[in-house]
RODO-2510 file (C-alpha; in nm, 4 decimals, decimal comma):
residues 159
     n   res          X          Y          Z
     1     x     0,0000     0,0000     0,0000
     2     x     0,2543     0,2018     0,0988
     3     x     0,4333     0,2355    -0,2870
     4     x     0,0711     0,3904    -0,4128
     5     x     0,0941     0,6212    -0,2250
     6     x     0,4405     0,7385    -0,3388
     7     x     0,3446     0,7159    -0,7017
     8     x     0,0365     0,9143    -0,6580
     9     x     0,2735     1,1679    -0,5031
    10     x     0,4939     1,1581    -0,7745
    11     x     0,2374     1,1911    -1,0679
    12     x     0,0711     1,5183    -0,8790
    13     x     0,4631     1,6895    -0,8149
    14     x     0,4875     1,5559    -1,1882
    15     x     0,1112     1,6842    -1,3303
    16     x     0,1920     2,0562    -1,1527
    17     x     0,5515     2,0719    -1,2442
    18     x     0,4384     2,0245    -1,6307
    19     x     0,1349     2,2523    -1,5987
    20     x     0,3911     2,5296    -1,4679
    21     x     0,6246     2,4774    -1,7750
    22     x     0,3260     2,4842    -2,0353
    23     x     0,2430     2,8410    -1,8465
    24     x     0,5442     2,9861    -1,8688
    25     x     0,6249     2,8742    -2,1983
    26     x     0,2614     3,0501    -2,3127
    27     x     0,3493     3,2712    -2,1657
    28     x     0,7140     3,3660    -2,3327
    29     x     0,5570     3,2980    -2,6708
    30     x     0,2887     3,5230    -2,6168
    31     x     0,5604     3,8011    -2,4647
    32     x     0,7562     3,7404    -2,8124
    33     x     0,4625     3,8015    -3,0195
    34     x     0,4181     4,0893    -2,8162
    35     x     0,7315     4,2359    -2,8765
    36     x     0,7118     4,1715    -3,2708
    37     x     0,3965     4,3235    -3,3214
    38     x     0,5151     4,5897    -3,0789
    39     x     0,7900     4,6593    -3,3228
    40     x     0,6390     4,6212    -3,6399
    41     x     0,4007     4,8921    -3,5218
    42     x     0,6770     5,1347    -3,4337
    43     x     0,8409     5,0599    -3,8087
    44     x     0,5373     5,1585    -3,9746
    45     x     0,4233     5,4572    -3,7370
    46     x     0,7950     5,6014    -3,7958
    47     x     0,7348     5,5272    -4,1733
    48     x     0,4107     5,7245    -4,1787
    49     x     0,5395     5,9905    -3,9812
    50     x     0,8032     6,0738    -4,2440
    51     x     0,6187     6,0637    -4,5304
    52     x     0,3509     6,3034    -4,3374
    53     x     0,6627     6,5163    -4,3091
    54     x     0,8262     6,4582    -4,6301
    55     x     0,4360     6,5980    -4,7747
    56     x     0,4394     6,8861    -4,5309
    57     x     0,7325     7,0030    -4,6401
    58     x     0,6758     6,9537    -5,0260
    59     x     0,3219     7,1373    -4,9688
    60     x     0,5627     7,4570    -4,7826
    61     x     0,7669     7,4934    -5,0905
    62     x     0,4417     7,4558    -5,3444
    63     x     0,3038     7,6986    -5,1076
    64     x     0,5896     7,9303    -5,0904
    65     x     0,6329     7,8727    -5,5086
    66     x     0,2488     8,0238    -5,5272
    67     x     0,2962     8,2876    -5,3140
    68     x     0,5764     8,4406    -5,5318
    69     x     0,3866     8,3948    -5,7977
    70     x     0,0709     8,5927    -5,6611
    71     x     0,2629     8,8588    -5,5812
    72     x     0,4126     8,8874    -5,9172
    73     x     0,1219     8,8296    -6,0457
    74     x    -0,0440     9,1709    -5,8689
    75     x     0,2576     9,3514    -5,9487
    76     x     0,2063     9,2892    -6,3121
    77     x    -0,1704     9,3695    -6,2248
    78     x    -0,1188     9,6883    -6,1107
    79     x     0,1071     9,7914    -6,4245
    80     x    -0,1255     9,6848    -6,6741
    81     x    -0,5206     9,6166    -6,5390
    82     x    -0,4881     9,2985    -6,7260
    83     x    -0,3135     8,9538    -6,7288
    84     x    -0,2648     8,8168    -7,0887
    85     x    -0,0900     8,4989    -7,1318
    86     x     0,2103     8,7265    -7,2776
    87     x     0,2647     8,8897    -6,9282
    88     x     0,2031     8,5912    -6,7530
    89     x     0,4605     8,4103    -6,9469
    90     x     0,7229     8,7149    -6,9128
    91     x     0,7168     8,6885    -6,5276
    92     x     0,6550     8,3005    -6,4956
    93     x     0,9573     8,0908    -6,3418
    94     x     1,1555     7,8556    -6,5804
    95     x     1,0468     7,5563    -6,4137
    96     x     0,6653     7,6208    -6,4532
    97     x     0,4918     7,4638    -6,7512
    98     x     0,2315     7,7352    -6,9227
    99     x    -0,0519     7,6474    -7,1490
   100     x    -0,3397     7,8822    -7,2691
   101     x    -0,7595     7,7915    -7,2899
   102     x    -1,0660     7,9708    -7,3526
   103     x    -1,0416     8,0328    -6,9212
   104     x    -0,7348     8,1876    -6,9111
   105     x    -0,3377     8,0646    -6,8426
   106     x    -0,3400     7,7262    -6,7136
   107     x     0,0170     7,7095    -6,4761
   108     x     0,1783     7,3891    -6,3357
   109     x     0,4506     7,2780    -6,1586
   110     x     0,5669     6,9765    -5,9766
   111     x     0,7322     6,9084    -5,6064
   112     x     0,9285     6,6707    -5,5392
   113     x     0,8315     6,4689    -5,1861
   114     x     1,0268     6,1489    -5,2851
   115     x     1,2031     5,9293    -5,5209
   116     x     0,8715     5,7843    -5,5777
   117     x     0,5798     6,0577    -5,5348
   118     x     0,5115     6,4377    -5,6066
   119     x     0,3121     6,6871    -5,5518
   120     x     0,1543     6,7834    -5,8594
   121     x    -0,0131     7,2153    -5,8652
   122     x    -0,2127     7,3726    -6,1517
   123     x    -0,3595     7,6481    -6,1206
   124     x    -0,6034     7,8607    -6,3235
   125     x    -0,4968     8,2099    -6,4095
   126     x    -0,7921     8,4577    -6,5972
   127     x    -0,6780     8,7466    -6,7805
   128     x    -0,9077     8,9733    -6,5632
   129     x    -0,8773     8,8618    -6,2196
   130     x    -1,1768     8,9179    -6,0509
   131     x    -1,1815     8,6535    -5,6504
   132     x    -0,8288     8,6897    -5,6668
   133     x    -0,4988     8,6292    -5,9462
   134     x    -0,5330     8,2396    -5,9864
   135     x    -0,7232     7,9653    -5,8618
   136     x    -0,6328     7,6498    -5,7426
   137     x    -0,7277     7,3386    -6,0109
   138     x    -0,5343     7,0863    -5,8636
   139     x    -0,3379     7,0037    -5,5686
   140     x    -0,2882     6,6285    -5,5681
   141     x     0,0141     6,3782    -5,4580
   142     x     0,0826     6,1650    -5,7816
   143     x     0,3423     5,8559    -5,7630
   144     x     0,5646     5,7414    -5,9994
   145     x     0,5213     5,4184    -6,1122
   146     x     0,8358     5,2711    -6,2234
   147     x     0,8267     4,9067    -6,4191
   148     x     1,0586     4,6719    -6,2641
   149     x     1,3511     4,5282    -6,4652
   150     x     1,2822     4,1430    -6,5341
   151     x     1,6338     4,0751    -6,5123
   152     x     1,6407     4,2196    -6,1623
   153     x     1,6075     4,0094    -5,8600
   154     x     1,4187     4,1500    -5,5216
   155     x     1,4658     4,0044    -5,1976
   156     x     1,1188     3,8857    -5,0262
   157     x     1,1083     4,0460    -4,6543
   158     x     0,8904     3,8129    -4,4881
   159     x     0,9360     3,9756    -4,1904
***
């Protein structure tokens, strides 16, 4: 009688010790999945944060590109009453692209934010102003799609 007793001993200090491993190795596996998704949050957060900032300071130099051009724009106004697409050409910056229409001067120019987007501006000028020297058509991030080479190999990130 005496051994059953001993082996029921055993199998409980036996039963509790493996219930205490199985816990604690839950409970690592569930602290390393923690700490993965932890981090893969933190990767993408920082990678949103600088493309937020990347934008912001694209939009600052659109923005600051406009201005100049508004007050050019009223300089010339004040000169001549009117803004043909002649004088609108004669004080537009080299880098801006000009086309006329039945509306007026259509002006656009490009910002870089990337290697892979932009911020692409057009704006409307009339040849009598009459809410202001130009209006705002478009104001839109575009990205650059660029076809891979086939003879180019990428590495797959799992992870």
């Amino acid at each position: 009688m005496r051994t059953n007793i001993k082996d029921s001993e055993f199998q409980t200090i036996g039963f509790s010790s493996i219930l205490v491993v199985f816990v604690m190795l839950a409970l690592s596996t569930f602290t390393v999945l923690t700490l993965v998704s932890a981090n893969a949050d933190y990767k993408l957060t920082k990678t949103m944060a600088e493309g937020d900032t990347a934008y912001e300071e694209a939009s600052n130099r659109a923005k600051t590109r406009v201005a100049e051009l508004d007050r050019l724009l009223a300089e010339r106004y004040e000169t001549g009453g009117m803004l043909p697409a002649s004088a609108v050409r004669q004080i537009l910056p080299e880098d801006m692209a000009m086309e006329t229409s039945t509306e007026g001067c259509l002006v656009s120019f490009t910002e870089t934010i990337d290697e892979r987007q932009d911020l692409a501006v057009e704006l409307l000028i009339p040849q009598v102003p009459s809410d202001g020297f130009y209006q705002i058509l478009r104001w839109q991030k575009t990205t650059s799609v660029s076809q891979p080479d086939p003879g180019a190999e990428e590495p797959l990130h799992v992870l």
